[in-house]
mmJSON file of the N, C-alpha and C atoms, coordinates in Angstrom:
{"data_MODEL":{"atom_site":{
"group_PDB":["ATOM","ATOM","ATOM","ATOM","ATOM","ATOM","ATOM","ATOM","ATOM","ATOM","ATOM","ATOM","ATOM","ATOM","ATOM","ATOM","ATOM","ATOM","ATOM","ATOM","ATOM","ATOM","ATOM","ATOM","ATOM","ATOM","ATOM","ATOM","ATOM","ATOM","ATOM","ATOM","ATOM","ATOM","ATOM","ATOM","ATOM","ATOM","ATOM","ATOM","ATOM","ATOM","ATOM","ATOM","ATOM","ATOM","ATOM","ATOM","ATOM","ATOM","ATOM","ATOM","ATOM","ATOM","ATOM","ATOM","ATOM","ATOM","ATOM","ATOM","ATOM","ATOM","ATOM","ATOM","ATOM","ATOM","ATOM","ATOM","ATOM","ATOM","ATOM","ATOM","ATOM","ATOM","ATOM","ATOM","ATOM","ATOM","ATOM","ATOM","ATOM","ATOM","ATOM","ATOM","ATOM","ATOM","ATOM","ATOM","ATOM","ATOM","ATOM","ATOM","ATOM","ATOM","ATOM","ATOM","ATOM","ATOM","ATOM","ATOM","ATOM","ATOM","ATOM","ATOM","ATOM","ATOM","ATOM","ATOM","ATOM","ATOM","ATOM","ATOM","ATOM","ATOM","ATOM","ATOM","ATOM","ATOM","ATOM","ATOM","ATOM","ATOM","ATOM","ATOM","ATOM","ATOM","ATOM","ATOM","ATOM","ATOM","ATOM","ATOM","ATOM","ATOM","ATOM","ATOM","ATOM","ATOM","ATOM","ATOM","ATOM","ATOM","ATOM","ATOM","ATOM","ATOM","ATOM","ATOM","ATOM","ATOM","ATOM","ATOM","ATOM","ATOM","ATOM","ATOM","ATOM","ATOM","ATOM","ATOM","ATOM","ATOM","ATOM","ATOM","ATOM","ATOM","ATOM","ATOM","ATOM","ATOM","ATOM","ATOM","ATOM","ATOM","ATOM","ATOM","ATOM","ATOM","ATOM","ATOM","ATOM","ATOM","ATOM","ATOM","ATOM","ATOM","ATOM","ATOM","ATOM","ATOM","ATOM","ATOM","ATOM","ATOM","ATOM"],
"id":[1,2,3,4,5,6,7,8,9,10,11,12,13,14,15,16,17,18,19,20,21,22,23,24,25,26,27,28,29,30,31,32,33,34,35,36,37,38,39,40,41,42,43,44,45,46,47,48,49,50,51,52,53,54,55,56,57,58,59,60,61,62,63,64,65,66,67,68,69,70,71,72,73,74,75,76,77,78,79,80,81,82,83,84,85,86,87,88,89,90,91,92,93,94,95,96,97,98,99,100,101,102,103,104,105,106,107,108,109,110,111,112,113,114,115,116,117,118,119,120,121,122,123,124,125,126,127,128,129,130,131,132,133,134,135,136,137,138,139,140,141,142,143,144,145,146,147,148,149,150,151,152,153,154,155,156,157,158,159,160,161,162,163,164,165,166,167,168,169,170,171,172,173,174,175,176,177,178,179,180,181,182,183,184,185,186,187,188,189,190,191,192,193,194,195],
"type_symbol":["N","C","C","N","C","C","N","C","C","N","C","C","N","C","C","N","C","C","N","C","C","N","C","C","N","C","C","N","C","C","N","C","C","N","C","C","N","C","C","N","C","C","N","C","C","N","C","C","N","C","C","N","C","C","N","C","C","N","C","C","N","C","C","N","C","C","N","C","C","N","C","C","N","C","C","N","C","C","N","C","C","N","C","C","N","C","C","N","C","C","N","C","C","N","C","C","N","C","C","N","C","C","N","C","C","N","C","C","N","C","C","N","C","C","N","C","C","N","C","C","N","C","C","N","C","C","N","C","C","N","C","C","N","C","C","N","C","C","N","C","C","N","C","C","N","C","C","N","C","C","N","C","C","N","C","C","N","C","C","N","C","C","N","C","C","N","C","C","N","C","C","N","C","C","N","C","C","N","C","C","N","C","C","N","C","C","N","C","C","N","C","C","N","C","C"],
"label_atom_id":["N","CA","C","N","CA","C","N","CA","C","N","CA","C","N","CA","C","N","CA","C","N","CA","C","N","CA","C","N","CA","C","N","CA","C","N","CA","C","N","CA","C","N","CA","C","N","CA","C","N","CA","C","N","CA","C","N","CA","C","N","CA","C","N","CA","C","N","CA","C","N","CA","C","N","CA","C","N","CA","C","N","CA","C","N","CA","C","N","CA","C","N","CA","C","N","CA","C","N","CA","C","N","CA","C","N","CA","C","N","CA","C","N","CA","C","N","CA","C","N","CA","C","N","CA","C","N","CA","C","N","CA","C","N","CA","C","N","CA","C","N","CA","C","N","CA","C","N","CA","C","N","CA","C","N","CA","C","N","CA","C","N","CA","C","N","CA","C","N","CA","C","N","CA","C","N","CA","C","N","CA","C","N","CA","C","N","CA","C","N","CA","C","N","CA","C","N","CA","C","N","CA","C","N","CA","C","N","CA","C","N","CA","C","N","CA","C","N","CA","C","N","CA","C","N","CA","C"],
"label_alt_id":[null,null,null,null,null,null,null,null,null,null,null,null,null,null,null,null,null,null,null,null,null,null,null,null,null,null,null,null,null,null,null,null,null,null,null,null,null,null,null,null,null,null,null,null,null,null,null,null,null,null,null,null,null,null,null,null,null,null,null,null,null,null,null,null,null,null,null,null,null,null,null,null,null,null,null,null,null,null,null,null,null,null,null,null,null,null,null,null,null,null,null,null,null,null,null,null,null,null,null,null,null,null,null,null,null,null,null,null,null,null,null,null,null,null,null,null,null,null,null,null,null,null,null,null,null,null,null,null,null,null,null,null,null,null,null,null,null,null,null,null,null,null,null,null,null,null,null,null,null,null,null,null,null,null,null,null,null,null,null,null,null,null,null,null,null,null,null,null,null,null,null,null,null,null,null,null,null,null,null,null,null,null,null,null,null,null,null,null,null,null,null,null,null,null,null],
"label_comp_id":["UNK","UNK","UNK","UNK","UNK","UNK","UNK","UNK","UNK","UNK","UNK","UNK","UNK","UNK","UNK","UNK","UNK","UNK","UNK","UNK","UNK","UNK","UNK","UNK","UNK","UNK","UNK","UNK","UNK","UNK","UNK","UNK","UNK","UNK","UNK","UNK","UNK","UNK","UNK","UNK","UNK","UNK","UNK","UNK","UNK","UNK","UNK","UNK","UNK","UNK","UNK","UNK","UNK","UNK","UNK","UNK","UNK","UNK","UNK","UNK","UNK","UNK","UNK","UNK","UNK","UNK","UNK","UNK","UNK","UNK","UNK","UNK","UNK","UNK","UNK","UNK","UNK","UNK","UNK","UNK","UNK","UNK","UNK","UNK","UNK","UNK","UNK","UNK","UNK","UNK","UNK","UNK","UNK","UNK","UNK","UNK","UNK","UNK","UNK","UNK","UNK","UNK","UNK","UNK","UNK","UNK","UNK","UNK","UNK","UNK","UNK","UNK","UNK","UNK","UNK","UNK","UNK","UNK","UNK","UNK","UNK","UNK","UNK","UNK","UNK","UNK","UNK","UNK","UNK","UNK","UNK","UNK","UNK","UNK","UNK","UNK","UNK","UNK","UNK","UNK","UNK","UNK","UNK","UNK","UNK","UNK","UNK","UNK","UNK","UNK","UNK","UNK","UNK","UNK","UNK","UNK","UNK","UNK","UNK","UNK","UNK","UNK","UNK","UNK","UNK","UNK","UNK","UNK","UNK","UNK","UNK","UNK","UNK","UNK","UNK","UNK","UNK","UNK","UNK","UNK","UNK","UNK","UNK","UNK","UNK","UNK","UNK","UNK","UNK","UNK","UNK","UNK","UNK","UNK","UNK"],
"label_asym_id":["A","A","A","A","A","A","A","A","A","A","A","A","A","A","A","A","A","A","A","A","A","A","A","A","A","A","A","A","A","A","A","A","A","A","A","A","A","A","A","A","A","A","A","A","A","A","A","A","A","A","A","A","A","A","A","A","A","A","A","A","A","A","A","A","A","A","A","A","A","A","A","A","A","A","A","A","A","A","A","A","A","A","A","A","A","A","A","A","A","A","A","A","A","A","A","A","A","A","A","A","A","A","A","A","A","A","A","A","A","A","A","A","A","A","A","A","A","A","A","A","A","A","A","A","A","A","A","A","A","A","A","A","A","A","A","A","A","A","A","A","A","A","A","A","A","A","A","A","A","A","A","A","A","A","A","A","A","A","A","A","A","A","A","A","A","A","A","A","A","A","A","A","A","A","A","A","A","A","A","A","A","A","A","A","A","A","A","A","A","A","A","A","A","A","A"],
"label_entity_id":["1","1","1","1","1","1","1","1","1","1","1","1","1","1","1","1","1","1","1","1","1","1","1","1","1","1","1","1","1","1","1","1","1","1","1","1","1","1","1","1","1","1","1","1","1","1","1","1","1","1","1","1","1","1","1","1","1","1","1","1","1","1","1","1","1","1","1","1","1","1","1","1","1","1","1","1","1","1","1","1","1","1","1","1","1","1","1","1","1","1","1","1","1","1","1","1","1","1","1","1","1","1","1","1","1","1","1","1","1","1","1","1","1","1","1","1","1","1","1","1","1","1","1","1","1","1","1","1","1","1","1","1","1","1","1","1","1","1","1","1","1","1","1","1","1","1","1","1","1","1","1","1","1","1","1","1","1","1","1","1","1","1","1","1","1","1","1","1","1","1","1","1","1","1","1","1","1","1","1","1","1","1","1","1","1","1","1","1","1","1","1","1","1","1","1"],
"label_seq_id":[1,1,1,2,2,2,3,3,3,4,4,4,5,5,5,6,6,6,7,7,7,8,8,8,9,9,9,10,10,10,11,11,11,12,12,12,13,13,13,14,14,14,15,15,15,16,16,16,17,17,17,18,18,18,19,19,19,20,20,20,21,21,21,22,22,22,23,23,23,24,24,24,25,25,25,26,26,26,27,27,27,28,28,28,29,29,29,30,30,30,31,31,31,32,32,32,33,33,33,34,34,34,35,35,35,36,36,36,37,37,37,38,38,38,39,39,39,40,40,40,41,41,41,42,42,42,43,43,43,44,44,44,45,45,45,46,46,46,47,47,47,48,48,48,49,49,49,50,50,50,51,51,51,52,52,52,53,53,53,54,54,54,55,55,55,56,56,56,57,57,57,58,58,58,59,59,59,60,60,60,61,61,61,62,62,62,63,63,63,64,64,64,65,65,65],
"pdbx_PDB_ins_code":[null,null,null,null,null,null,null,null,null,null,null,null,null,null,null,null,null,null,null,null,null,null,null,null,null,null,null,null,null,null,null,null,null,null,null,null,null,null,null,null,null,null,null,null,null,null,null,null,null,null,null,null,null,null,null,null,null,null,null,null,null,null,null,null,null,null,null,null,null,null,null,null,null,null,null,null,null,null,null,null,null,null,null,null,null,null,null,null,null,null,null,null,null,null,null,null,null,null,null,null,null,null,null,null,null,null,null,null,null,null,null,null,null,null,null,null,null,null,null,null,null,null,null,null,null,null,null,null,null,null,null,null,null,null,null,null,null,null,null,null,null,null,null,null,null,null,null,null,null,null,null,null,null,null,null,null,null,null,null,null,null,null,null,null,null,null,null,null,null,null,null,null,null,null,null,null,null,null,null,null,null,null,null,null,null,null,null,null,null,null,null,null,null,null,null],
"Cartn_x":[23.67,23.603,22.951,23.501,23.02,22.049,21.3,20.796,21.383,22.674,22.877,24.019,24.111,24.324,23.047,22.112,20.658,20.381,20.642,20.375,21.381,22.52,23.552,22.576,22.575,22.207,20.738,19.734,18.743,18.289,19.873,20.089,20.926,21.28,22.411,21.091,20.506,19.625,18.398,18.11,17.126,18.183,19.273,20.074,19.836,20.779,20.531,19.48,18.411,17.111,16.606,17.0,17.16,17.812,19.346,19.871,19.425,18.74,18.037,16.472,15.876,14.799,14.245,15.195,14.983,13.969,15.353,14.822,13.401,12.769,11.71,11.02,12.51,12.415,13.368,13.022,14.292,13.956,15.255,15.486,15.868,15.118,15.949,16.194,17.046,17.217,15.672,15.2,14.154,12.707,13.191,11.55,12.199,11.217,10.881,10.104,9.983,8.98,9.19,8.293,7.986,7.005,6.746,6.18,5.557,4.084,3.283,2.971,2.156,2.151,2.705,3.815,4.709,4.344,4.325,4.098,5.286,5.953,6.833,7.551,8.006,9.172,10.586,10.559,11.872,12.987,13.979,14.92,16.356,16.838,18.404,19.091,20.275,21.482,22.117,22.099,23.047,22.406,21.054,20.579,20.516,20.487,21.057,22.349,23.692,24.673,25.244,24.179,24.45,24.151,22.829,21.817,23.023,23.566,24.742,25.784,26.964,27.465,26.96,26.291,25.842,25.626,24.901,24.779,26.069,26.517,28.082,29.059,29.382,29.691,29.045,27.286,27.068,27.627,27.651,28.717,30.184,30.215,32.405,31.823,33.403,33.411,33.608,33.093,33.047,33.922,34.731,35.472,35.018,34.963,33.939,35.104,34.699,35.796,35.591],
"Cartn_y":[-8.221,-7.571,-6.204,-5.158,-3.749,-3.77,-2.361,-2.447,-2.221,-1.439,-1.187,-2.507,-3.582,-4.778,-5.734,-5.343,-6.262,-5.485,-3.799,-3.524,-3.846,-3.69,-4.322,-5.886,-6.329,-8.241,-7.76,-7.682,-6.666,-6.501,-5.47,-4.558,-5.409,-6.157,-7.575,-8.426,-9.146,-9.73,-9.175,-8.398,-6.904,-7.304,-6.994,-6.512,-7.992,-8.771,-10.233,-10.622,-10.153,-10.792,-9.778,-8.748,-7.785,-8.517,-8.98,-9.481,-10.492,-11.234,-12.183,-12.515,-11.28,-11.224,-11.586,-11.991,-11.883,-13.399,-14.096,-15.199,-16.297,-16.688,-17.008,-18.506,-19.346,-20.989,-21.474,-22.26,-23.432,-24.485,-24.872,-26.857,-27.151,-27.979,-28.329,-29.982,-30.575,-32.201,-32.555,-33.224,-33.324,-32.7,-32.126,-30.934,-29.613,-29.615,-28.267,-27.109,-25.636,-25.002,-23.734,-23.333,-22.061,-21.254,-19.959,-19.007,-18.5,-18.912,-18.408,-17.393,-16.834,-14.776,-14.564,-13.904,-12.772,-11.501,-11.066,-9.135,-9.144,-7.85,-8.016,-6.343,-5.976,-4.133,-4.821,-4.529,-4.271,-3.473,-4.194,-3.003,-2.953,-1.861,-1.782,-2.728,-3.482,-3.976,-2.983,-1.431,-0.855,-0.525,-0.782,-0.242,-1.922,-2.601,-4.374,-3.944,-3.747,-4.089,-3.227,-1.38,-0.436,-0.751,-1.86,-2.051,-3.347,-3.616,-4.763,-4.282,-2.905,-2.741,-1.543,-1.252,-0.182,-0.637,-2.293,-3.477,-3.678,-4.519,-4.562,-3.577,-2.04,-0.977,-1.054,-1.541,-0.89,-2.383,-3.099,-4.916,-4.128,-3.137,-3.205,-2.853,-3.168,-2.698,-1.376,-0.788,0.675,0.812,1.675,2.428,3.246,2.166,3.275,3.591,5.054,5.258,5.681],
"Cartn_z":[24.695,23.391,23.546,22.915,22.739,21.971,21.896,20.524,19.278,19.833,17.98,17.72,18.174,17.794,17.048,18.045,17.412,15.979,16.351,14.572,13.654,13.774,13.103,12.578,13.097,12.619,11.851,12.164,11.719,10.058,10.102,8.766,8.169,8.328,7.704,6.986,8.108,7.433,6.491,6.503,5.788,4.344,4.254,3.233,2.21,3.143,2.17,2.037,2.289,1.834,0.765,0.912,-0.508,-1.747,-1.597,-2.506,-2.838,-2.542,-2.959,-3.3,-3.758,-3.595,-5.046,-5.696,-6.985,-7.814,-6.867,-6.543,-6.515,-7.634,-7.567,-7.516,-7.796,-7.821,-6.676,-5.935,-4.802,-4.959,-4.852,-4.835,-3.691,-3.327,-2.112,-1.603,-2.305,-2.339,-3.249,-3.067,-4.169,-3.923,-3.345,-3.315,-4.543,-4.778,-5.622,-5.373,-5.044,-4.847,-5.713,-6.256,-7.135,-6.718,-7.043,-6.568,-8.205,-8.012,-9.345,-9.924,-8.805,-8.461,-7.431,-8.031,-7.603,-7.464,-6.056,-5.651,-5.101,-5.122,-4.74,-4.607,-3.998,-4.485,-4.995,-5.887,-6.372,-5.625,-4.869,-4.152,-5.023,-5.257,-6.378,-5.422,-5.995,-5.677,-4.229,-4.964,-3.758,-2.524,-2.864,-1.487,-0.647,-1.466,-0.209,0.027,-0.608,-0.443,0.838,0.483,1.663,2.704,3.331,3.868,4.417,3.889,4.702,5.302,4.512,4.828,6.49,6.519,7.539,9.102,8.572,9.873,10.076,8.915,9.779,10.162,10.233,10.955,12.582,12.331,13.674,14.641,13.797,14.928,15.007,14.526,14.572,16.494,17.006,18.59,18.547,19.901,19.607,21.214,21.013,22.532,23.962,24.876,25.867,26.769,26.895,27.687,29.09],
"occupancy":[1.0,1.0,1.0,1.0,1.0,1.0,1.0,1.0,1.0,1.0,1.0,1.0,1.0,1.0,1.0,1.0,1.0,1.0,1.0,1.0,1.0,1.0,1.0,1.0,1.0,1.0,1.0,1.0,1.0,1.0,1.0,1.0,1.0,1.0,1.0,1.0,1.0,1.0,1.0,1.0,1.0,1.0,1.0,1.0,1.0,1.0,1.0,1.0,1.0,1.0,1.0,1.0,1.0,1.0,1.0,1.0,1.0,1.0,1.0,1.0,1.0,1.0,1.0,1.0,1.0,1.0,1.0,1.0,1.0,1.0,1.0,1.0,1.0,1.0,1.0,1.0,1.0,1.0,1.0,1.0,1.0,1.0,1.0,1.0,1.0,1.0,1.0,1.0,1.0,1.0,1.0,1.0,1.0,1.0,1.0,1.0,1.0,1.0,1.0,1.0,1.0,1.0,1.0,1.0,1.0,1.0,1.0,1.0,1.0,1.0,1.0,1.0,1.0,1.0,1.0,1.0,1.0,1.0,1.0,1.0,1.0,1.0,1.0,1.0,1.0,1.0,1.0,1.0,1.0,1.0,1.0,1.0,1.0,1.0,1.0,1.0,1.0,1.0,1.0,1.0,1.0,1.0,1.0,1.0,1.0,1.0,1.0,1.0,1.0,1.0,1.0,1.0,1.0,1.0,1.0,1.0,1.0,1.0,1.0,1.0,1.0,1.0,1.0,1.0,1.0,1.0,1.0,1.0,1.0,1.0,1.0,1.0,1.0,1.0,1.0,1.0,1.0,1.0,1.0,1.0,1.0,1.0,1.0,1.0,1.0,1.0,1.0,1.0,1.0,1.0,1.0,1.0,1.0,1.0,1.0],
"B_iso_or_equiv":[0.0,0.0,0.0,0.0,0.0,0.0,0.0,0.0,0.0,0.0,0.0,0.0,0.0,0.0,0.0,0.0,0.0,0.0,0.0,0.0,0.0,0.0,0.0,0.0,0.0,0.0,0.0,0.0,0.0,0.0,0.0,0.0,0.0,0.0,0.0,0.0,0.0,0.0,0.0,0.0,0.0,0.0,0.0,0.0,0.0,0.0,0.0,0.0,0.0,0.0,0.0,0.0,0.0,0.0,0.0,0.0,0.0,0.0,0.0,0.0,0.0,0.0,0.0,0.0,0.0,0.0,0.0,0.0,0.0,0.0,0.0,0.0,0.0,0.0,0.0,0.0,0.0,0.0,0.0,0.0,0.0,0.0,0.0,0.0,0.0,0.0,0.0,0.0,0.0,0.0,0.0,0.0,0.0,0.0,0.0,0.0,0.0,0.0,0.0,0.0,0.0,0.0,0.0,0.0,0.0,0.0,0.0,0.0,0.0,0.0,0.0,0.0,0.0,0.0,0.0,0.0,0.0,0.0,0.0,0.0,0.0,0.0,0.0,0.0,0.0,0.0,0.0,0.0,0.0,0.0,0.0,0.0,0.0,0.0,0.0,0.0,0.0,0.0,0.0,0.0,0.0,0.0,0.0,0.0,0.0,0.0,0.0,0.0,0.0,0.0,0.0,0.0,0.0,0.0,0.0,0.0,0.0,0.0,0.0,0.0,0.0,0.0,0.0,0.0,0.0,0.0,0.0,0.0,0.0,0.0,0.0,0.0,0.0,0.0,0.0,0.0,0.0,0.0,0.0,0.0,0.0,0.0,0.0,0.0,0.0,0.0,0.0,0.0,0.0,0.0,0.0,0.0,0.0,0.0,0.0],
"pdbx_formal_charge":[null,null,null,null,null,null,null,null,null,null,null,null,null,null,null,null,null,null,null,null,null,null,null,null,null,null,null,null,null,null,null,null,null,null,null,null,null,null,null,null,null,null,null,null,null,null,null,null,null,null,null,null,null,null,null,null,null,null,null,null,null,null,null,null,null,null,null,null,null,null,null,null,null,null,null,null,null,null,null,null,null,null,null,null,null,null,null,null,null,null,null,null,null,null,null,null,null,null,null,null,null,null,null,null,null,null,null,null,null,null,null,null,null,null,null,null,null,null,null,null,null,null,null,null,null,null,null,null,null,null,null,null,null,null,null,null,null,null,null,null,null,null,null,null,null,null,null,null,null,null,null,null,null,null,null,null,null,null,null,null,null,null,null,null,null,null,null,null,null,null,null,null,null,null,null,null,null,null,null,null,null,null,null,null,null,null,null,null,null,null,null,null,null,null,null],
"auth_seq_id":[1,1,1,2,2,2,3,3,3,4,4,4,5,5,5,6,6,6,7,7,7,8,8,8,9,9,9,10,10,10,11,11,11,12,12,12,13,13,13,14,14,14,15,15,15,16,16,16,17,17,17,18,18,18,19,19,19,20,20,20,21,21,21,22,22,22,23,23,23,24,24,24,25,25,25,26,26,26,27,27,27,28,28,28,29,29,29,30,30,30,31,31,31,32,32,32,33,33,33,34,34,34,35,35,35,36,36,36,37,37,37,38,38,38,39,39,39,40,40,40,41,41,41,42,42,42,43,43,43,44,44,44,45,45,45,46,46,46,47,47,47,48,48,48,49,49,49,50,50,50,51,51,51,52,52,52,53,53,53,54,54,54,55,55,55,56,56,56,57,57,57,58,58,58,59,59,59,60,60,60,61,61,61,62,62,62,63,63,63,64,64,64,65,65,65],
"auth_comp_id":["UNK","UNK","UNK","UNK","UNK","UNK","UNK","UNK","UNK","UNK","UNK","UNK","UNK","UNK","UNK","UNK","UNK","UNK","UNK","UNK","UNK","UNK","UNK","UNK","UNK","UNK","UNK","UNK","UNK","UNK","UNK","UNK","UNK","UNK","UNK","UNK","UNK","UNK","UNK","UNK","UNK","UNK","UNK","UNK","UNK","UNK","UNK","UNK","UNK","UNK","UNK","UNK","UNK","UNK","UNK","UNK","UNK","UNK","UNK","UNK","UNK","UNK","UNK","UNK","UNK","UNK","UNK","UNK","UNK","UNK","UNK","UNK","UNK","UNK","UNK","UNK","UNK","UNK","UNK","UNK","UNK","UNK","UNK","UNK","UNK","UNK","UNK","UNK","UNK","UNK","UNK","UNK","UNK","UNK","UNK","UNK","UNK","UNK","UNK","UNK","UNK","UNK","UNK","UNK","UNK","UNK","UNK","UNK","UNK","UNK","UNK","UNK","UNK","UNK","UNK","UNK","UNK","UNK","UNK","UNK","UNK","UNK","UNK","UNK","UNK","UNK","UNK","UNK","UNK","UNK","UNK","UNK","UNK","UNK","UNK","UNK","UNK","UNK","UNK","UNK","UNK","UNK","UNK","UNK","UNK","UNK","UNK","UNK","UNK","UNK","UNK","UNK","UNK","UNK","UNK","UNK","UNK","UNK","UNK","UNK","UNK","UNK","UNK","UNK","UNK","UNK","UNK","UNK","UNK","UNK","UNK","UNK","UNK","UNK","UNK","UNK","UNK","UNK","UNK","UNK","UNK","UNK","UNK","UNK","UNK","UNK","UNK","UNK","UNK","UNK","UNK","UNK","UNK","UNK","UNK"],
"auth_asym_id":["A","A","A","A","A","A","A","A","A","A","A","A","A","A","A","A","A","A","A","A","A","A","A","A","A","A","A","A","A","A","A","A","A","A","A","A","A","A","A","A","A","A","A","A","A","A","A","A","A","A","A","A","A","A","A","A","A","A","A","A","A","A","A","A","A","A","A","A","A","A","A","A","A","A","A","A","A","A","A","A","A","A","A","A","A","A","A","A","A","A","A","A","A","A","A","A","A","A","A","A","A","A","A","A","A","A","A","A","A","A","A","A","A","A","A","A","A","A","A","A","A","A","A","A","A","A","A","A","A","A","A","A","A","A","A","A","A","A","A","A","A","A","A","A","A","A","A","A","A","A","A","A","A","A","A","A","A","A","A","A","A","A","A","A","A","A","A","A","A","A","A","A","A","A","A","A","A","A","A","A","A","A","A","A","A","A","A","A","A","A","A","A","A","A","A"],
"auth_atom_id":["N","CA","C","N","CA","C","N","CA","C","N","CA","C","N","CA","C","N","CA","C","N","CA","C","N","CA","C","N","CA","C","N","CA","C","N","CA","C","N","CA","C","N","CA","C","N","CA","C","N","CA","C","N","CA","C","N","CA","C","N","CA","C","N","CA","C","N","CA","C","N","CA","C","N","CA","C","N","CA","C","N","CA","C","N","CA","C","N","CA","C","N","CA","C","N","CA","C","N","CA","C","N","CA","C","N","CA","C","N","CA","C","N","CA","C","N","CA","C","N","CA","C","N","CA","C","N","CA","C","N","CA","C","N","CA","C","N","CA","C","N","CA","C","N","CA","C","N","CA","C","N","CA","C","N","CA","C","N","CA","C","N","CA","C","N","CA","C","N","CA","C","N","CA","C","N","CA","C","N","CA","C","N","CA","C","N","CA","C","N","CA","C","N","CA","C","N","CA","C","N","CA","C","N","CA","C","N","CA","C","N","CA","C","N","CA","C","N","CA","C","N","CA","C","N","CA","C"],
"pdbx_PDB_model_num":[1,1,1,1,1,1,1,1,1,1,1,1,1,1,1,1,1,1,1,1,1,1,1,1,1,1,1,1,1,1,1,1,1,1,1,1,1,1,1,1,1,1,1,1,1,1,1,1,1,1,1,1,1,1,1,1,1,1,1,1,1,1,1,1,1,1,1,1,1,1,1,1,1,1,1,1,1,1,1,1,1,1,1,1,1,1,1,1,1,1,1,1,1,1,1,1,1,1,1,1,1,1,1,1,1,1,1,1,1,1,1,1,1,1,1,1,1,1,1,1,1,1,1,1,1,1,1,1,1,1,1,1,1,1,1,1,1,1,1,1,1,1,1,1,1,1,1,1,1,1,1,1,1,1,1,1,1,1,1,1,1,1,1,1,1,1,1,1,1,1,1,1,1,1,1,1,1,1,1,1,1,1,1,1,1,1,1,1,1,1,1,1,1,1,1]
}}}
């Protein structure tokens, strides 16, 4: 693995954990967990969705010649 494969995966996972940051209750089969106080940054939608698409560019194969 390169690095700009490891950042690709990186900035993928960075991104979806953006999109989901919103997120403040999980179930999980019969556990329950909540989060009481919340700190947190607020990140916009486009900067996860950019923050995904940019990782997956740097995974496309690149041409060595």
């Amino acid at each position: 693995m390169d690095i700009s494969m490891i950042m690709g995966v990186l900035l993928i996972a960075a991104g979806a954990l953006a999109l989901v940051n919103g997120a403040n209750t999980t179930e999980i089969g019969p556990l329950q967990m909540s989060i009481t106080e919340k700190e947190s940054v607020s990140v916009p939608v486009w900067a996860g969705i950019g923050t995904i698409l940019i990782g997956g560019v740097l995974l496309l194969p690149t041409r060595k010649s």
